[in-house]
Each structure stands twice: as structure tokens, then as C-alpha cells.
C-alpha positions as CSV (number, residue, x, y, z in Angstrom):
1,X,0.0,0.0,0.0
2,X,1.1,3.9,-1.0
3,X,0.4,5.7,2.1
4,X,0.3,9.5,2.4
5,X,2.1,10.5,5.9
6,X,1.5,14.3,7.4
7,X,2.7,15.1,10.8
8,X,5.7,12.4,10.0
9,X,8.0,13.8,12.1
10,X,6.1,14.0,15.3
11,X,6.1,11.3,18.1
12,X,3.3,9.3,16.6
13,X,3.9,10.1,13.1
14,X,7.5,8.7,13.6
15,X,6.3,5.2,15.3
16,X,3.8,4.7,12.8
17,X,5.6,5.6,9.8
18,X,8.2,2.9,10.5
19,X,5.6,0.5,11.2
20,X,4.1,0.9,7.8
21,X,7.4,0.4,6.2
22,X,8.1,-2.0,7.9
23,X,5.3,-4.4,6.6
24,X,6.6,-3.2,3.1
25,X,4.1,0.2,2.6
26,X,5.4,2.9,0.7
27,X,5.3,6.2,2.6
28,X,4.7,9.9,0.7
29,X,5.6,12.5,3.4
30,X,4.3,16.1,3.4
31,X,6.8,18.0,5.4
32,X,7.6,21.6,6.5
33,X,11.8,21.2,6.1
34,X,12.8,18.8,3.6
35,X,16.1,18.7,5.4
36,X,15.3,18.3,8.7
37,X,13.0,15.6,7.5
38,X,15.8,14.0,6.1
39,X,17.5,13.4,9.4
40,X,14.5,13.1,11.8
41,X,12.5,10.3,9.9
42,X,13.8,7.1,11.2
43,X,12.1,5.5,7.6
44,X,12.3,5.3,4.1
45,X,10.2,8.0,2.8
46,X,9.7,10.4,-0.7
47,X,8.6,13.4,1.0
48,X,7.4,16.8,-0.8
49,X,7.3,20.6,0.8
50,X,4.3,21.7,2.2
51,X,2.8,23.8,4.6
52,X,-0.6,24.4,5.7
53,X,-1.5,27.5,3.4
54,X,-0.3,26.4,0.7
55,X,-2.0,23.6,-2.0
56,X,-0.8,19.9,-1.9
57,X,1.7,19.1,-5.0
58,X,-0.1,17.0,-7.5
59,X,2.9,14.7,-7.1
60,X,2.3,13.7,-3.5
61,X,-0.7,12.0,-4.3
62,X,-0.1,10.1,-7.3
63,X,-0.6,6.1,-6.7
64,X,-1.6,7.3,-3.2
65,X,-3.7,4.1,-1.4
66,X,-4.8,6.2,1.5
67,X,-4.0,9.0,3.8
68,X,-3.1,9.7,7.5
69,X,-3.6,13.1,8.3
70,X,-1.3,14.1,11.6
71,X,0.1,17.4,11.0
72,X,-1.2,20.2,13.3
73,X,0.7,22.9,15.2
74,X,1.6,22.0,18.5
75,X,-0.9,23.2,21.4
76,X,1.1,22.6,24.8
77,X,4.4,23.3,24.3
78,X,4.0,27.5,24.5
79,X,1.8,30.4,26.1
80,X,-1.2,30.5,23.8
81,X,-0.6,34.4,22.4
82,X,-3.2,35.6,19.5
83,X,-0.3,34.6,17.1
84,X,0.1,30.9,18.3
85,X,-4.0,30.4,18.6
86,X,-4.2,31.6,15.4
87,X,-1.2,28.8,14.2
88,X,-3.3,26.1,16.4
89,X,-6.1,26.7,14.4
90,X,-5.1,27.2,11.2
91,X,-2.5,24.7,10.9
92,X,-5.5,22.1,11.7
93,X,-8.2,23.6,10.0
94,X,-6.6,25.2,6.5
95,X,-4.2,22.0,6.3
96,X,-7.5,19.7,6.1
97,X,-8.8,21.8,4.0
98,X,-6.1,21.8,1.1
99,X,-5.2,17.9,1.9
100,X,-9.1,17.2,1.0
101,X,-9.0,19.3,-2.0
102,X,-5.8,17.6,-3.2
103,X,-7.3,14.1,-2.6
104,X,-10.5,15.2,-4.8
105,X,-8.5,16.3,-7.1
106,X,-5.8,14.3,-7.4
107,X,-6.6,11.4,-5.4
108,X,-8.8,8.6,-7.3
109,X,-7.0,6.1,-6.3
110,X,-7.4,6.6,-2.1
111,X,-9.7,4.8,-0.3
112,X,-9.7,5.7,3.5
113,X,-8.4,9.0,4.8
114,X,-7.4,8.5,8.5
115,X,-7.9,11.9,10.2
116,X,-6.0,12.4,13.4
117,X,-8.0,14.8,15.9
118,X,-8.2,15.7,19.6
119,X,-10.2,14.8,22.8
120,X,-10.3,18.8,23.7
121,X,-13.7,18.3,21.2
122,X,-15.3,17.7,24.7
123,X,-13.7,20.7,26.5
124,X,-14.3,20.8,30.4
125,X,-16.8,18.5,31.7
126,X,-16.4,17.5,35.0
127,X,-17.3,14.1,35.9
128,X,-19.2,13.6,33.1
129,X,-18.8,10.2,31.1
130,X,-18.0,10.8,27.8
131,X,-17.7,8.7,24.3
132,X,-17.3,9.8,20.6
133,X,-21.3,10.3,20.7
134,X,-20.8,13.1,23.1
135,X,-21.3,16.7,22.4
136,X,-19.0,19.1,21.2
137,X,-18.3,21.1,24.7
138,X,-17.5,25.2,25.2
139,X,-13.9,27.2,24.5
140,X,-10.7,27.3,22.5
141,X,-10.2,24.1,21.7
142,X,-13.5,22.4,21.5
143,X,-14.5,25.1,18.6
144,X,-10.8,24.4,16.5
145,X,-11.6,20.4,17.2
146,X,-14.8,21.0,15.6
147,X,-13.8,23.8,12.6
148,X,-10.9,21.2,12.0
149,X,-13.5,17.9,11.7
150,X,-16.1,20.1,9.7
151,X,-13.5,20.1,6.8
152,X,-13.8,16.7,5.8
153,X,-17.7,17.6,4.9
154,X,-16.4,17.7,1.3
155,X,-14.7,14.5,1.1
156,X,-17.5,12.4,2.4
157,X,-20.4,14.3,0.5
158,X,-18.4,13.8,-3.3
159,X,-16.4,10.4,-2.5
160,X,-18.4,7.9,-0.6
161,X,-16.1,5.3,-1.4
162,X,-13.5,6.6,0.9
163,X,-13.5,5.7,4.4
164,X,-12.9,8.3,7.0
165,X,-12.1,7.3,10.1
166,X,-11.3,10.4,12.8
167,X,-9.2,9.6,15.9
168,X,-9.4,11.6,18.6
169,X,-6.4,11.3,20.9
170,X,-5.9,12.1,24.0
171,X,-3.2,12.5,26.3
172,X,-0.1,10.4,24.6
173,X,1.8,8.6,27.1
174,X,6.0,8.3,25.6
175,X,8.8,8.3,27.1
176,X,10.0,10.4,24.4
177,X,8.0,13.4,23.8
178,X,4.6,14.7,24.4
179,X,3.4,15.5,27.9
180,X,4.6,12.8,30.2
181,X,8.7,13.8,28.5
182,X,7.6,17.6,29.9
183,X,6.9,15.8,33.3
184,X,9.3,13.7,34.0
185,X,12.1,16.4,34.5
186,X,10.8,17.7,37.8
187,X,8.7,14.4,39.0
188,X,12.4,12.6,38.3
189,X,13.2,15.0,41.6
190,X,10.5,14.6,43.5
191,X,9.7,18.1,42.9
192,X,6.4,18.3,41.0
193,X,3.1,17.2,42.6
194,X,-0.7,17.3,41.3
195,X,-1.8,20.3,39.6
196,X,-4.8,22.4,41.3
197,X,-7.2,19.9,43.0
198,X,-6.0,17.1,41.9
199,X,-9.9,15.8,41.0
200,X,-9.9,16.5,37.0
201,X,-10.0,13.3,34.7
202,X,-7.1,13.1,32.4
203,X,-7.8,10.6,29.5
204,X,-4.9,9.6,28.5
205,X,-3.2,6.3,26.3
206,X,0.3,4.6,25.9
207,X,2.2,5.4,22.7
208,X,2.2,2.2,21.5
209,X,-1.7,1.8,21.7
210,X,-2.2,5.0,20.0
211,X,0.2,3.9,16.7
212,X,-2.1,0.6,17.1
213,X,-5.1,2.5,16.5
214,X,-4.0,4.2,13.8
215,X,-3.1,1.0,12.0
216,X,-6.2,-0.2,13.3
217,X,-8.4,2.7,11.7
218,X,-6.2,2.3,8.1
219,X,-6.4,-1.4,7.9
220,X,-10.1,-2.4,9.5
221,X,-13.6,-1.3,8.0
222,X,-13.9,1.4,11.2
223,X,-15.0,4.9,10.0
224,X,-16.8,7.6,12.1
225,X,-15.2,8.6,15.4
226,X,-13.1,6.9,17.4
227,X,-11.7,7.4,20.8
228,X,-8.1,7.4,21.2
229,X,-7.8,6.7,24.9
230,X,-7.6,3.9,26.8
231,X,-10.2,2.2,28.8
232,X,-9.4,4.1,32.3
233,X,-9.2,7.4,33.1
234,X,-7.6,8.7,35.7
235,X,-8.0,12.2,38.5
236,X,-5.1,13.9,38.1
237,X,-4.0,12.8,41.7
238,X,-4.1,9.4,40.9
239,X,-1.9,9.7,37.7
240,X,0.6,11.8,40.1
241,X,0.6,8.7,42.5
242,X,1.1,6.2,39.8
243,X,3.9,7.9,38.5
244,X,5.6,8.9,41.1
245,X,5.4,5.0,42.1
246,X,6.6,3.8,38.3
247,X,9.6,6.3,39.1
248,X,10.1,5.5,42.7
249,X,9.8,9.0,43.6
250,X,7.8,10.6,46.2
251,X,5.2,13.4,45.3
252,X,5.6,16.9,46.6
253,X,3.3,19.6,47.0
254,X,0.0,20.6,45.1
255,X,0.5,23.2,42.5
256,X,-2.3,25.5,43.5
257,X,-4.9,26.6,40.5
258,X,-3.8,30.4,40.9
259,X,-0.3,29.6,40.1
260,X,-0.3,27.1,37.3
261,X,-2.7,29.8,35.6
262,X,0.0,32.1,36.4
263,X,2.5,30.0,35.1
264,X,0.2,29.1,31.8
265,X,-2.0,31.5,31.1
266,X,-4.8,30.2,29.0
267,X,-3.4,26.9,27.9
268,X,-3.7,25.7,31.9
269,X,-7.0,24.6,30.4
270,X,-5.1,21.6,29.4
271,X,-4.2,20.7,32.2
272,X,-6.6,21.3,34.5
273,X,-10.0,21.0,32.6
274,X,-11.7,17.4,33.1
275,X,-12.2,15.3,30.2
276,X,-13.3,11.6,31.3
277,X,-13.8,10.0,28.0
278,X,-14.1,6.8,27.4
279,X,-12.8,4.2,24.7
280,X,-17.0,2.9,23.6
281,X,-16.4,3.1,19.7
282,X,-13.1,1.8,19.9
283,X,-13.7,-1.2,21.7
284,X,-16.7,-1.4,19.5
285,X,-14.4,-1.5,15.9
286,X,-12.8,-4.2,17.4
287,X,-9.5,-2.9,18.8
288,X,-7.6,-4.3,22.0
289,X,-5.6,-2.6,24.0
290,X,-2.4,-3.7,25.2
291,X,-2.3,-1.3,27.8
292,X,-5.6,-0.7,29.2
293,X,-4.6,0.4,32.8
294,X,-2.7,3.3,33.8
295,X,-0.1,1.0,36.4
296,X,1.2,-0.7,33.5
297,X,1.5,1.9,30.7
298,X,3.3,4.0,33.2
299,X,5.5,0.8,34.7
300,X,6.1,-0.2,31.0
301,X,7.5,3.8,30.1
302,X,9.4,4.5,33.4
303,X,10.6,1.1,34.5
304,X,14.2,2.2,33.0
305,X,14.4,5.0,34.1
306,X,14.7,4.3,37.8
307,X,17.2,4.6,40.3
308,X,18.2,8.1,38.6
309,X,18.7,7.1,35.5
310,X,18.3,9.2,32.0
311,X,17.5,7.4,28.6
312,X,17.6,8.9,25.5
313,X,17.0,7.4,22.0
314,X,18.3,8.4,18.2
315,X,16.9,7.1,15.0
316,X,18.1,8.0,11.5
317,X,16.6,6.1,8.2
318,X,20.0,5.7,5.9
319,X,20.2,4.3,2.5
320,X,23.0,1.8,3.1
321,X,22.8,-1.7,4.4
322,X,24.3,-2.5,7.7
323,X,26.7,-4.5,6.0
324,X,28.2,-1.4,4.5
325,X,27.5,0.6,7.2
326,X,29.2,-1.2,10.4
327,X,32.5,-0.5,9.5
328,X,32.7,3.4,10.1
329,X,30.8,3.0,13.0
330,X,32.6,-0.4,14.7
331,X,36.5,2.4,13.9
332,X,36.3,4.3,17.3
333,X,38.7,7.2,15.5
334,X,36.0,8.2,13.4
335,X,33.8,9.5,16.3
336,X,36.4,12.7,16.3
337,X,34.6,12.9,12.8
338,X,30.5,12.7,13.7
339,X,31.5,14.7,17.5
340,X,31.0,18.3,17.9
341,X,34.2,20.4,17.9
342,X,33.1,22.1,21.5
343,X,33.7,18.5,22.9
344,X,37.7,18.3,21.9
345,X,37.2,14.7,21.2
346,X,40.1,12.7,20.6
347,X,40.5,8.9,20.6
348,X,44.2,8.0,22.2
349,X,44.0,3.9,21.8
350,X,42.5,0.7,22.3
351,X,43.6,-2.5,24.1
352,X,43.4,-4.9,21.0
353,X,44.1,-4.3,17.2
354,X,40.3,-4.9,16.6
355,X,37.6,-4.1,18.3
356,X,35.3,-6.8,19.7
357,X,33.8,-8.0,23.4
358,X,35.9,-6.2,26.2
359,X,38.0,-3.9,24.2
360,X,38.9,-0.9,26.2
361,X,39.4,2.3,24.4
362,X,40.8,5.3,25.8
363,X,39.4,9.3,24.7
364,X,39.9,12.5,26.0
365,X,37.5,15.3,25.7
366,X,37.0,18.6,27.2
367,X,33.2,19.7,29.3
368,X,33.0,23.8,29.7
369,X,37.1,23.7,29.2
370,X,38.0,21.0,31.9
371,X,39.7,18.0,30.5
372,X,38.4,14.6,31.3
373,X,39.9,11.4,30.6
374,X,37.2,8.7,29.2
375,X,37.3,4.9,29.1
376,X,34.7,2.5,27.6
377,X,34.8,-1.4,27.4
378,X,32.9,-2.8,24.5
379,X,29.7,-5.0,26.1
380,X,28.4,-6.5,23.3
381,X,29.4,-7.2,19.9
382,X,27.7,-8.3,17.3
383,X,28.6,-7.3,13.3
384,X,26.7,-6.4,11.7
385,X,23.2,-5.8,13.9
386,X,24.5,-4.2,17.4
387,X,27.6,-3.1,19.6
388,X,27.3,-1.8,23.3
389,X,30.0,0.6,24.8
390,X,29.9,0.8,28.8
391,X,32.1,3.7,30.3
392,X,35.0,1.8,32.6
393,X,36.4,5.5,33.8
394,X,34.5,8.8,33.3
395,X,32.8,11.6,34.7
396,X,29.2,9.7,34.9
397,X,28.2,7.3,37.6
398,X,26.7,5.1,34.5
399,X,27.1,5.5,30.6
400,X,25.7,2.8,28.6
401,X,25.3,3.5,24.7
402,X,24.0,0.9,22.8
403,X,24.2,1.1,18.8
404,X,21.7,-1.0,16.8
405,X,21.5,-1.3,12.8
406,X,18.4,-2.6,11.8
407,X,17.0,-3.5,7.9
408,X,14.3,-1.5,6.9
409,X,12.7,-0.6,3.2
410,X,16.6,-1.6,1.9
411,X,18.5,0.7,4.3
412,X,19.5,0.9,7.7
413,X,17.1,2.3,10.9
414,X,20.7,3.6,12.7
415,X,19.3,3.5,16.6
416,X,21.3,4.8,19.4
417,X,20.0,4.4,22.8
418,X,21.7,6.5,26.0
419,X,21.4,5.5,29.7
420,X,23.5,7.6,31.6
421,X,23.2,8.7,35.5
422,X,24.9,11.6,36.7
423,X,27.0,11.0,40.0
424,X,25.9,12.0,43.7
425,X,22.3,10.3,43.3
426,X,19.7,12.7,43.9
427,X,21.4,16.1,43.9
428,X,23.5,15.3,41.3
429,X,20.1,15.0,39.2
430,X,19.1,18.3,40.8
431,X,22.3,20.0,39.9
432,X,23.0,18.7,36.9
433,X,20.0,17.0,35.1
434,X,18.7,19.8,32.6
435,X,22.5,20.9,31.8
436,X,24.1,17.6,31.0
437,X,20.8,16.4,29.2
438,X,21.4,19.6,26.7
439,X,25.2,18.6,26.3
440,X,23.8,15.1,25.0
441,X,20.9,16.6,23.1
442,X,24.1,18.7,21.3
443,X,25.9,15.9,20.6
444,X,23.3,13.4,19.1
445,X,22.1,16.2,17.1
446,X,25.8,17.4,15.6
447,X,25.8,13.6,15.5
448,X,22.6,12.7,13.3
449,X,23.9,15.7,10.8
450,X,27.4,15.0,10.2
451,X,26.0,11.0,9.7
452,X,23.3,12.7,7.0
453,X,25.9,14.6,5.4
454,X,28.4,11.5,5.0
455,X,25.4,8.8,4.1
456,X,22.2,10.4,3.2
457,X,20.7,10.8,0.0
């Protein structure tokens, strides 16, 4: 199947695009920077420029099966000026609008358009039990949800052959993004507690249940509404005790309603409006949820990150097999080549001629101008699919980088997975935690860059 991808660089574009590919679809990406694209999507893709006011190429949609519409500007991550509603909106609603034309127009051979959308539809409704059959509710969001759904009109009116299926997600649980990412800095400290009085419903759903749906909606005869959250909603106060128990933190303080309005201005609606809905037309179409209670998405996300430890995860798409890829990666001198110059990376040896399981290799690098000598011992190797580097002698309490290389759509998924813990336990994470996360954000990203510019297409 030729599937048309928006919103591909996002946290659940990203998942599900390599999913498709993985089962052998063909993905057509509509993308803002070509680019960044380029580095970010972690699949095989022919993507085309576009942004929301402007028409779809004619190109994107040619032998086009069917379409997931993701894109959408993000609505949590900044205060919600006249300038950003008006992005929120637009982004949504204009986007939908020219996708749909382009599908009319272009489109003959698409048969289901899979429309990503929003639980703030509902708005703030107390304890009220809610399902994709309940009304649209009052403010902000609930009027772009429905301005945003209304643009499909045209496609069902003039092609009643495609199905149109509209998902409306709530809060995405990842370790990697979205909300519970923006969390997990201060709740890693034990400094963050429930938000106002604790008693709103969040509706929420693990990441990997969400990508599920999607496939779900693309592949299965659903159409109309569906619900993307799982079975069990939670009160804010119990998702701050279940987290702070999948962390193995304790919970501080309330945040008082006053002061995270203060701190949010309008967009503290999010967080503390009440939105119990419930899964009914999902679990109706025939979808199961792998994680249907909030323990076990949460134990399944945070599990490895306890005991003060940070995780962080890379993935480039390149055009080369493993096989011809493992051997500048397995040569430790050419990380002075793919590390950023601030670093004053240099590789001084290594106890064998090649490297395999338990070679020790020596660096020395340079944080904010202090030297620092760096040993790591090579876990696990296995050519041409994974190597694991463990630091033996360094400045962290725990460095553990493991390097996979995995087939996909006749290239290479290039994963890099960090877990690293900073010393002197708790304060060390306190002191330290935000600053030395940036340092490895810096490198990864000088990292994925240089690796584009030396393998890409």
C-alpha cells in the first residue's frame, strides 16, 4: 500500500511511519523542512514541501492508497498568544482543507483518509462520562476540534467510497515526547506534585496503543469517530501517585490553581480542565488494547528510568545496508569525525588491534574547558546488527550507549540508545539534570547531521 504520511516527524507520526514500512508500505511525506526531514524520519520515505496554506503538490498523491492526516501545530508546548491560537487553528483547520482538496483532485485512487484529531472536542466537563457520541463542549479548543473535523464535509459528500475514520487522541503517554517527556524532569526530583485539585480526569493512552489504533483505523472497516484513549481514566492525583510509584519518587506539593494559571495563562486549560472519556467506539471496531490500565503503561514507560537514570533514543533512516555501514561506526577514530568540535574529542588507543567483546578504548574530551579522561569497554558485539560501549572510567556514575543497525525498506534504521546517570544520586540530578541532558541533546544532534551529510541521499 502507498500511504500519504502528514505530521511524520512527530512522536506518533515517527512510530507509525516505521511501522508501515516496515510491513513493506510505501510512505509519501508532506513536510515543512525537507532537510530536517531528512534526518528526523527514522524511515524510508519520498517526501514533498508543504505547509498548511499552501495547496498539496499534484505529485504527492499520485498512486496514493490512502492517507493519515497528523500534522497540526503544537498546542502545549508554548503560552497560547493571538499569534500561536491563530497557528493552532489554522495549521488544523486550512491543512485539512487543502489535503481534501488535493485528494478530490488528485486522489482517485485513495480509499480511506485516516484523520488524526483531539479529545479537547469535549472541552471541560467534570465528571461527566463521555464517548465519541458526546457533544462538542464550550472554548478554545473544543470550537478548532470541531472547525478542524467540519473540513472533511467535502470529502464524504463527493467520495463515498473513501472511508474516513477520525481519531481523537488524548493525552499520549512516551517516554519520548509529548506530555509525560515535559513531566518527567521535575517528578524525576521529586519536585512536582498534582496540579490544582487534583480531581480533574485526564484521558490519556500509551504510545504504543495509540500507533495501534491508527493502524487499526487504516487497515479495518472502522469509520466515524473513534476514541483514542484507553479504557481508564484517571484524576489527576491518581496519575501523580502512579507515576511517582513507576519512578520510585515521592510526590511533593499541590501546585495550586492560581499559580499554574499564572504559570500558563490560557493553555492551563489543558491541564486542568476534566475530560473523562471513554474508549466505547473503539472497543466497538474491534481494537484491543495492550495497555488498558494506567499502572502498567506508566510501569512499562518508566521502568528504565529508575534509580536516577536518564535514557535517550536516536533514530536516522539511511540508504545503506548494515553490511556497508558497520565498518565506520565499529573504527572508534572516526567519532572525532560525527562529535561536535566544543567536545575536543580525541581517541588515544585501544587494548586490542580490533575491536570486539571487552576492548577498552581510551578518549579524552574537554566539558565547559576542563579535560576529562574517558574509558569505555565494548559490552556487546555483534557485526553487523549491534555493539554496546559501557564507560570503565569517566565523569558519569553510568554511561551505557547501545548502537543498533536494523533493515528497513533496503537501508539501515541507525538506533542509538543512551542510559547515563549523573553522579551524587539525587542532587547530582538536581544539579545537573537539565545541563548535561542539553550537552547530549548537542551531541546526538551534531551527531545525526554529520551522519546525513556523509550517508544520506
Amino acid at each position: 500500500m502507498r500511504v500519504l504520511l502528514t505530521g511524520a516527524t512527530g512522536l506518533i507520526g515517527r512510530e507509525l511511519g516505521q511501522r508501515l514500512a516496515a510491513r513493506g508500505d510505501t510512505l509519501v511525506c508532506l513536510v515543512r523542512d525537507m532537510q530536517s526531514a531528512r534526518r528526523r524520519l527514522p524511515f524510508p520515505a519520498v517526501c514533498h514541501a508543504w505547509e498548511h496554506m499552501r495547496e498539496v503538490p499534484a505529485a504527492a498523491l499520485e498512486g496514493v492508497d490512502a492517507v493519515v492526516h497528523l500534522a497540526g501545530e503544537p498546542v502545549a508546548d508554548a503560552r497560547w498568544s493571538a499569534g500561536k491560537k491563530a497557528l493552532i487553528r489554522d495549521s488544523r483547520v486550512l491543512g485539512t482543507r487543502h489535503l481534501v482538496r488535493a485528494v478530490l483532485a488528485h486522489g482517485a485512487g485513495v480509499k480511506a483518509f485516516v484523520q488524526g484529531s483531539a479529545s479537547g472536542f469535549f472541552g471541560e466537563r467534570g465528571d461527566e462520562r463521555l464517548t465519541a457520541a458526546s457533544t462538542q463542549g464550550v472554548g478554545f479548543l473544543p470550537d478548532v476540534v470541531e472547525a478542524w473535523e467540519a473540513e472533511l464535509l467535502p470529502l464524504r459528500q463527493r467520495r463515498p467510497d473513501v472511508r474516513v475514520p477520525v481519531v481523537r487522541t488524548g493525552i499520549v503517554l512516551a517516554r519520548e515526547g509529548g506530555a509525560l517527556a515535559e513531566m518527567l524532569p521535575l517528578f524525576r526530583v521529586s519536585a512536582a506534585g498534582r496540579l490544582g485539585s487534583g480531581r480533574q480526569w485526564m484521558s490519556w493512552i500509551h504510545v504504543d496503543d495509540i500507533v495501534r489504533l491508527f493502524l487499526h483505523a487504516l487497515d479495518s472497516q472502522a469509520t466515524g469517530v473513534l476514541e483514542g484513549v484507553a479504557p481508564q481514566p484517571a484524576r489527576n492525583r491518581e496519575f501523580t501517585a502512579s507515576l511517582c510509584r513507576a519512578l520510585g519518587v515521592f510526590e511533593n506539593l499541590a501546585a495550586p490553581p492560581l499559580a499554574v494559571q499564572a504559570l500558563f495563562g490560557e493553555r492551563a486549560a489543558i491541564v486542568l480542565g476534566s475530560t473523562r472519556l471513554e474508549p466505547a467506539a473503539t472497543l466497538a471496531s474491534g481494537f484491543e488494547f495492550r495497555f488498558a490500565t494506567l499502572d502498567a503503561a506508566l510501569d512499562d514507560l518508566l521502568r528504565p528510568l529508575r534509580g536516577g537514570v536518564w535514557e535517550r533514543r536516536w533514530e536516522q533512516w539511511l540508504p545503506h545496508t548494515p553490511q556497508a555501514l558497520w565498518p565506520f561506526f565499529c573504527d572508534a577514530h572516526n567519532l572525532e569525525e560525527i562529535t561536535p568540535p566544543f567536545l575536543g574529542f580525541q581517541v588515544l588507543g585501544s587494548s586490542t588491534p580490533e575491536i570486539g567483546a571487552g576492548t577498552l578504548i581510551d578518549y579524552r574530551l574537554k566539558l565547559n574547558g576542563v579535560p576529562l579522561a574517558w574509558r569505555t569497554r565494548i559490552d556487546v558485539w555483534d557485526p553487523p546488527r549491534r555493539f554496546v560501549d559501557l564507560q570503565a572510567r569517566g565523569p558519569y556514575a553510568l554511561w551505557h550507549h547501545t548502537h543498533d543497525f536494523e533493515p528497513l525498506g533496503g537501508g539501515t534504521v541507525m538506533r542509538d540508545t543512551v542510559r547515563y546517570r549523573l553522579p551524587a544520586g539525587w542532587l547530582g540530578s538536581v544539579a545537573g539534570g537539565r545541563l548535561v541532558g542539553s550537552w547530549v541533546e548537542r551531541i546526538f544532534d551534531y551527531r545525526a547531521r554529520r551522519i546525513d551529510e556523509r550517508f544520506g541521499t
